[in-house]
C-alpha positions in Angstrom: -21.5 -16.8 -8.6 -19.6 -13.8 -8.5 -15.8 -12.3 -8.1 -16.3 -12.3 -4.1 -17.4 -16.0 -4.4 -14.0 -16.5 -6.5 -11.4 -14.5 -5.3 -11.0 -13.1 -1.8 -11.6 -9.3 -1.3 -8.3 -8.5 -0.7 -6.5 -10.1 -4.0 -9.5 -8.5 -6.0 -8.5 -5.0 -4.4 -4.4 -5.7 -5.3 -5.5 -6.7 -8.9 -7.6 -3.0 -8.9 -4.6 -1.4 -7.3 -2.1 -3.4 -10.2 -4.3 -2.0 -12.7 -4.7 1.2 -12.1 -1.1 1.6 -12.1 -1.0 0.3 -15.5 -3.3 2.3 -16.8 -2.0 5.8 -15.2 1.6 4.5 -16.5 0.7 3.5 -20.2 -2.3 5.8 -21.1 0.9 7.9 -23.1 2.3 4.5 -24.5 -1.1 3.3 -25.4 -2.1 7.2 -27.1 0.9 6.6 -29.6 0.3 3.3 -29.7 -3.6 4.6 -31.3 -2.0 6.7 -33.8 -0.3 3.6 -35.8 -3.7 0.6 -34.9 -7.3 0.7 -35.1 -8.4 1.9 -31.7 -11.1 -1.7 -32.2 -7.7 -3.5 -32.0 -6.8 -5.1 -29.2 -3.6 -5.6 -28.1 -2.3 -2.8 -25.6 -1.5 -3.4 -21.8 -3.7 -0.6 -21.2 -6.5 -2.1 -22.9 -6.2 -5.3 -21.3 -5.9 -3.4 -17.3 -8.9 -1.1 -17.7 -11.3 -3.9 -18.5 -10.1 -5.7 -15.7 -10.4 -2.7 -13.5 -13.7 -1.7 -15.4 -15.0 -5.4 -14.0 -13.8 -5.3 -11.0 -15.1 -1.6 -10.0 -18.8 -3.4 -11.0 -18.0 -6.7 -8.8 -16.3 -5.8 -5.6 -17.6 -3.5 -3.6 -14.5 -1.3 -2.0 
């Protein structure tokens, strides 16, 4: 099973869209954010929206 057999093409393509606006807006918050935790933490919204749109880009063919 894959993300086409889950979620329609469209939806996966607004979840890419969502994240790459997240990332483009808090690559500066999450750079500051480095300078004060381990970059192996996780915690960051920026983290979080490029390994959605990471998994996505390998799933869903646009």
């Amino acid at each position: 099973m894959t993300l086409l057999d889950l979620i329609p093409t469209e939806i996966a393509h607004d979840i890419k869209v969502l994240c790459d606006y997240t990332c483009e807006g808090e690559y500066f918050n999450y750079e500051e954010w480095l300078e004060i935790n381990d970059a192996d933490e996780d915690g960051h919204i920026y983290q979080t929206s490029e390994r959605i749109r990471n998994w996505i880009n390998k799933e869903v063919p646009f």
